[in-house]
N, C-alpha and C positions, 0 to 999 in steps of 0.2 A: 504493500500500500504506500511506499515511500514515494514514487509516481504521483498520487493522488494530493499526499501531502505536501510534495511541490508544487503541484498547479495552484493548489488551495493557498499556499504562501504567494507564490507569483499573483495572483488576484489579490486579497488582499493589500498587498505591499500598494497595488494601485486605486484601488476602488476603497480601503479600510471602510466596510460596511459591516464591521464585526462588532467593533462598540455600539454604535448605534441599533443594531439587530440586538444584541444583548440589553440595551438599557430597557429597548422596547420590553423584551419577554421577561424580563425578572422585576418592570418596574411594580413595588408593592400597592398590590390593593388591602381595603378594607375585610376581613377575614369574615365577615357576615358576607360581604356582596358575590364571594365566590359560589354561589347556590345558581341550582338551576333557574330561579328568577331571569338571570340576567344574560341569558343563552340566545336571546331572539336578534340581537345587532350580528352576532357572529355570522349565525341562520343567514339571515336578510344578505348579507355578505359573499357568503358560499352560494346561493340560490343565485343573484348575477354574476359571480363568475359561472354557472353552469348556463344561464342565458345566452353568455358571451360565445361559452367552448360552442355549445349549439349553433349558437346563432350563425356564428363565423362559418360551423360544416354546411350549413342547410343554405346559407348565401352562396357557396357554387356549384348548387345546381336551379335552386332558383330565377327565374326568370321575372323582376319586377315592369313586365309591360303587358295592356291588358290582352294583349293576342295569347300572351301565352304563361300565364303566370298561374291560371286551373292548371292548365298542364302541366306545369311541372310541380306542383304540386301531388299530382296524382301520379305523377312519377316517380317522385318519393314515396308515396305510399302502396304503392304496386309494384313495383319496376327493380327500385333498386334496393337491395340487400340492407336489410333491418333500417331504410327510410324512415319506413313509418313510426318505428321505434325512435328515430333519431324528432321527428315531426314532433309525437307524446312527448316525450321528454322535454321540449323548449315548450310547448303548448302548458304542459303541467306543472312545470317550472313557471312558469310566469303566474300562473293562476296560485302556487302555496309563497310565490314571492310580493305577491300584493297581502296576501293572508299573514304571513310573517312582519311585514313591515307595519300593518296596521294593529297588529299585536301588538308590539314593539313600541310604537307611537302611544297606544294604551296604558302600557307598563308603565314607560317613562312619565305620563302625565300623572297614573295612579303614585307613584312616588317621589313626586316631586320635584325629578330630575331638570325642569328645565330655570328649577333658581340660581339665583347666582351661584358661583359665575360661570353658570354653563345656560347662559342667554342664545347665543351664536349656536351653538351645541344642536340647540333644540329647533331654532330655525332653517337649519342646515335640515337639519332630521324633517320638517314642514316640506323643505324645496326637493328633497328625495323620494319622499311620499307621493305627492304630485307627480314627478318624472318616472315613477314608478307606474303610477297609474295610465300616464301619457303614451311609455314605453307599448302596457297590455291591450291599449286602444287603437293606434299604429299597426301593433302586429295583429290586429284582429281584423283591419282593412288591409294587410298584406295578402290574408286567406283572399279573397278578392270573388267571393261567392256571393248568394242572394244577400244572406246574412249582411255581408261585409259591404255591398253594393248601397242597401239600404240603410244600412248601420250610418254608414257616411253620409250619404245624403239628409238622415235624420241631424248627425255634427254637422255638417253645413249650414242647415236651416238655423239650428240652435243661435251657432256662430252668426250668420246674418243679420240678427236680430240684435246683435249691439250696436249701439248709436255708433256714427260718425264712421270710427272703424269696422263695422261688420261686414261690408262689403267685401271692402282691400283683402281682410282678413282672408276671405273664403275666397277670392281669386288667387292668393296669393298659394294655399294651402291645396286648394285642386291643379293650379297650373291653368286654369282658365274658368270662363263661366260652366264649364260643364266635367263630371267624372271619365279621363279617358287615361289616355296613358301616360300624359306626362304628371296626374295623380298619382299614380302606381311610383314614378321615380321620387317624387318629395316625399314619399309617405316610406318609401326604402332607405333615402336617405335621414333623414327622423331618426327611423327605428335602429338602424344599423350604425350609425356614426354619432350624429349630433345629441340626442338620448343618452347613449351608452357612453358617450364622451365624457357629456355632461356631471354624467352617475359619476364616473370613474372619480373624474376630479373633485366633486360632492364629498365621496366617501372616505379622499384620501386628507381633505380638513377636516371630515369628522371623525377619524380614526387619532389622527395629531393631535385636536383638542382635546380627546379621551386621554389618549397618553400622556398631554401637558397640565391637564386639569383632574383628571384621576376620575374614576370609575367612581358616580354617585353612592353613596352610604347607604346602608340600610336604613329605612325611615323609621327612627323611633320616636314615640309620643313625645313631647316637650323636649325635643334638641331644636332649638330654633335656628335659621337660618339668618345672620344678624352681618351683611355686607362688612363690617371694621372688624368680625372678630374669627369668618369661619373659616377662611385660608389658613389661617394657623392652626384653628381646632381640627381639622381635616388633615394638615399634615403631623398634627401631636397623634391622631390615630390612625394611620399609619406607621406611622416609628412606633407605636407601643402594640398595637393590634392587626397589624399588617402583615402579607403573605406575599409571595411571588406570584406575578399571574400565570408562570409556567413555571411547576406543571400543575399547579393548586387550582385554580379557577380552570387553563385552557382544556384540560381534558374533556369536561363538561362540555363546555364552548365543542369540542369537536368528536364528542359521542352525540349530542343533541343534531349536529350540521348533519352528522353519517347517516342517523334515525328520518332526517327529511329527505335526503334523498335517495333514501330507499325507500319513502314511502311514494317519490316522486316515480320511482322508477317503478312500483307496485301499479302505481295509476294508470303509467302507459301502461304497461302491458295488458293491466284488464280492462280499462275504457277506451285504450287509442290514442289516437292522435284528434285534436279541434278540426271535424271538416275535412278538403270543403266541401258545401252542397251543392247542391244547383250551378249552373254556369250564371252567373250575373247581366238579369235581361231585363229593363225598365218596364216593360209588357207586360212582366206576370207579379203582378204588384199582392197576390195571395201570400208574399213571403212570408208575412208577420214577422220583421226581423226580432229576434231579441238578442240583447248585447251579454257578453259574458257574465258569471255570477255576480261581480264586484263593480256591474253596474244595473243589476238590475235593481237596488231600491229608486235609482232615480224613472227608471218604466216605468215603475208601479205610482209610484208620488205623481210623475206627471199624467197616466191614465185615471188619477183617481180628481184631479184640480178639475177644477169647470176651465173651459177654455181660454175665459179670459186671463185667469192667474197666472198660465203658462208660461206667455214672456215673463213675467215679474217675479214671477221664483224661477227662472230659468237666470234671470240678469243682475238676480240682488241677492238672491242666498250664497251662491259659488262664493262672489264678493266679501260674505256677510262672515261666510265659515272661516276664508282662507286670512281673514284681517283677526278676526279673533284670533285662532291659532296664532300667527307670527307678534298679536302685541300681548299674549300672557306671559310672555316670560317677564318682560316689562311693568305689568299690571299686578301680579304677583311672586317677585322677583326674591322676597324674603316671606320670613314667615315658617308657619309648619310644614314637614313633609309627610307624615305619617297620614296613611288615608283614615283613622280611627280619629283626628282631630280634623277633619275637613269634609265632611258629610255633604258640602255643596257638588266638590267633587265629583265624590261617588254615586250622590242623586241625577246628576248632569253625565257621567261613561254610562253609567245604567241605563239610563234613559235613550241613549244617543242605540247603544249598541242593543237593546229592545227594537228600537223604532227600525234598526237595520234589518235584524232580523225578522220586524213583522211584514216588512215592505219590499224585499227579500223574498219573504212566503210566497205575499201572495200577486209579485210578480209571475210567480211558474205558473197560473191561471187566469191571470190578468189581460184582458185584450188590449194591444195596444188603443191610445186616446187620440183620434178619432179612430173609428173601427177602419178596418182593413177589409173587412166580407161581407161590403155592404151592396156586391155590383145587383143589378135589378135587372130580370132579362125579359122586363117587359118591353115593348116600341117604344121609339122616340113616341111623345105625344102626338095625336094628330093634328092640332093646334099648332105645332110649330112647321109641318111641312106644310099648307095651304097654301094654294097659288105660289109656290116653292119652284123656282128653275132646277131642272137637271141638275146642276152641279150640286147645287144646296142641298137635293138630295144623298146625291151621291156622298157629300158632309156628312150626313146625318146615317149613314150606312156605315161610314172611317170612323163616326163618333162610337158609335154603337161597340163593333166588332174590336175597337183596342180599347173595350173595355175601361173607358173613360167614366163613367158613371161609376165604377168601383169607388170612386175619390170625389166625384162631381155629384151635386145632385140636381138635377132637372123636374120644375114640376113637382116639386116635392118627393123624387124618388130617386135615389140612388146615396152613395156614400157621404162621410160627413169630413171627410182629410182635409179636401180643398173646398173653396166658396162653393157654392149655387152657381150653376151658369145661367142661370134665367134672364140675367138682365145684364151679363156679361160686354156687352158690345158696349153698353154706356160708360164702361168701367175703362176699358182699353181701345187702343186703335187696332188700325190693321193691322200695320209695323208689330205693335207693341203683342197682338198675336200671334204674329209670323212667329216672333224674338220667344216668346213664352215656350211655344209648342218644340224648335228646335233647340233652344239653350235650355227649357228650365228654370226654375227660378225658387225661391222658397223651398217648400217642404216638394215640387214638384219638379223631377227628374227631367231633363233632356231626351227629347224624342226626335233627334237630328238624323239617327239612323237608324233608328225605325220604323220611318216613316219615306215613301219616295214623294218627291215636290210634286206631283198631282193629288197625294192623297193630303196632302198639306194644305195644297191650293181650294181643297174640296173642304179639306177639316175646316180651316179659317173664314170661307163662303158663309158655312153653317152656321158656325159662332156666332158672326157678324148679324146673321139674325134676330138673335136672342137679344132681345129688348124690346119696353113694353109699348103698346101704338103707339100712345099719345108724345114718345119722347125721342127722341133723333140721335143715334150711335154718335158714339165717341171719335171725333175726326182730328186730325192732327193740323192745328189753328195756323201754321205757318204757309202750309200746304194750303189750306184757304183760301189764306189772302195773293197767294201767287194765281191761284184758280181766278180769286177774283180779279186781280190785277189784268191777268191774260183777258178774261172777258169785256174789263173794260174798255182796253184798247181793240179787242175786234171788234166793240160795238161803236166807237167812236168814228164821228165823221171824216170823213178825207178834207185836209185842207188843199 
């Protein structure tokens, strides 16, 4: 082994990462905090580096463009040799690393780790939560199926609905007004680089401050937290009550890590891999997406609001949560740690993590808000084709057969996603339904290629209908006054 022992001096002598590797492992902690309590940062840790190991194998055979990104998907799960194992594993991983980190965010609140002076600590711990959760939403529009098709278009709509920026936003995030492929390349780039970058660097100041500020105390009743007095009482116990974190604390740390990803790796093999479904086709709007486990309280919260709440808890709670979060540490920065003296606390995780679980339930039954299986396969009204030219007809045949009224309702009949077209023409112009029908817009898909320009020319005829006698379609005022300008001079005398 004298070989071995060379190379290792040879390194050293240049890199000296032996002290520092050392200070890390034997720096003392609190001899209470080495318990299985405090196993879940490690967890969370180990789960994105196996994100990554995956992530990185499953990125070259993947294809993020929309011709062929089903497919290679399904190529991994068919095709190529323990694929589909490889698919499970990053799919199940992500789903026990949102589950561990919000574990973990729980813990540290239940003991009041984010008082002084682990402010930073616990903000850091907010903006990785988040990126966490951003990371499992990315890869679930990477799957690029019905799910994933209308999953996004639901984040789109969500996103459009904030002031000033919601637009930008969601141009910026599709790669244009509509879902195609150069969607597929920001939403790979996200998940695979800037994400995972992000984490990286997240995790390596939240590891520093751990190691620079020491691993939170056990919280006992009346140890107060007093800014001029607990850096020194925190370092008195440690020098009187303190342990190595290796091998005292890490073993735990990495029997706990082992026990997750074997349970990760139990998952794939007996549930598989996430997907995908369906090939992603804006036509068969029957998908009912629903988003992965650790978003379905917000389906359920949003199927159960009346419609008008939607935007406003869709635009001020996110808001409302994620400000809260980042100013307690601030708000209650001293004080007790022990959850037995702070019962606001534990009335407010109890509560939270209740309400998760009830909305949770009863998303797995919950139809999404507006319904989705609303289509009506009665006729257009007779009333709207009367004295109707051919073409209008022929609209009203394109309306029918792609299943528009799933989302539309006419006449009091059909879906409730999008408006009423009854009086649709007073609302919009021509343009403004050309623009709708092939880009999409709101909660309502792009039908550019689904649709050929005569059944367009037909769809828009029809539309243009829809409004009541007595009031005159919506005409573009500019276009007007040229119309009327041009008329005036044709009617104008010769000099």
């Amino acid at each position: 082994m004298r070989w071995v022992k060379t190379a290792y001096n040879w390194l050293e002598l240049r890199l000296q990462l032996e002290a520092p590797i050392k200070e890390a492992a034997l720096h003392p902690v609190p001899r209470r905090t080495a318990s299985w309590w405090y196993v879940f940062g490690s967890a969370a840790f180990t789960l994105l580096l196996l994100q990554i190991v995956t992530g990185i194998l499953l990125a070259i055979v993947y294809a993020p463009t929309a011709g062929e990104a089903w497919n290679s998907l399904n190529v991994l799960n068919h095709q190529l040799e323990l694929g589909w194992f490889l698919r499970a594993m990053h799919g199940w991983g992500s789903s026990f690393m949102v589950a561990v980190v919000i574990v973990h965010m729980m813990q540290v609140f239940l003991f009041g780790a984010y008082k002084f002076p682990r402010e930073l600590t616990w903000i850091l711990g907010v903006f990785l939560l988040l990126m966490t959760l951003a990371m499992a939403f990315t890869g679930q529009v990477l799957r690029f199926d019905q799910d994933a098709y209308w999953g996004l278009g639901i984040g789109a709509s969500i996103t459009s609905r904030i002031p000033i920026v919601g637009g930008p936003m969601v141009h910026m995030l599709l790669g244009g007004p509509i879902i195609a492929g150069a969607t597929l390349s920001r939403f790979f780039a996200l998940h695979v680089f800037v994400i995972p970058g992000a984490m990286l660097l997240f995790v390596a100041l939240h590891v520093w401050m751990v190691l620079k500020l020491g691993v939170n105390e056990w919280p006992m009743p009346g140890r107060i937290v007093r800014r001029s007095t607990y850096l020194a009482e925190y370092n008195k116990m440690t020098h009187e009550d303190g342990v190595p974190f290796v091998p005292v604390a890490f073993w735990k740390d990495a029997v706990f890590s082992g026990a997750i990803l074997a349970a990760v790796a139990v998952c794939a093999v007996v549930f598989g891999p996430f997907g995908p479904g369906g090939q992603p086709d804006p036509t068969i709007i029957q998908a009912v997406p629903r988003p992965d486990f650790f978003f379905l309280w917000i389906y359920a919260a949003l199927a159960y609001l009346p419609p008008s709440m939607e935007t406003p808890f869709i635009l001020i709670a996110p808001i409302i949560g994620i400000s809260v979060l980042l100013a307690l540490p601030f708000y209650a920065s001293e004080g007790e740690k022990s959850w037995h003296r702070r019962p606001v606390a534990v009335l407010m995780l109890t509560t939270i993590a209740v309400s998760w679980g009830v909305l949770t339930h009863l998303a797995s039954f919950t139809p999404w808000s507006p319904h989705m299986d609303a289509w009506s396969g009665d006729p257009v009204p007779v009333r709207y084709l009367q004295h109707a030219t051919p073409l209008v007809r022929q609209g009203a045949v394109v309306f029918q057969e792609k299943q528009c009224r799933n989302c539309h309702a006419l006449d009091g009949s059909g879906g409730q996603r999008g408006p009423a077209l009854d009086a649709v023409a007073t609302r919009m112009t021509t343009d403004q339904l050309i623009r709708q029908v092939l880009q999409g817009g709101g909660n309502m898909p792009a039908y550019g290629k689904n649709l050929s320009p005569a059944e367009v020319n037909a769809l828009v005829s029809f539309l243009e209908t829809l409004h009541p006698a007595n009031q005159q379609p919506a005409a573009d005022a500019s276009r007007r006054e040229v119309e009327s300008a041009q008329s005036s001079l044709g009617s104008a005398p010769a000099k």
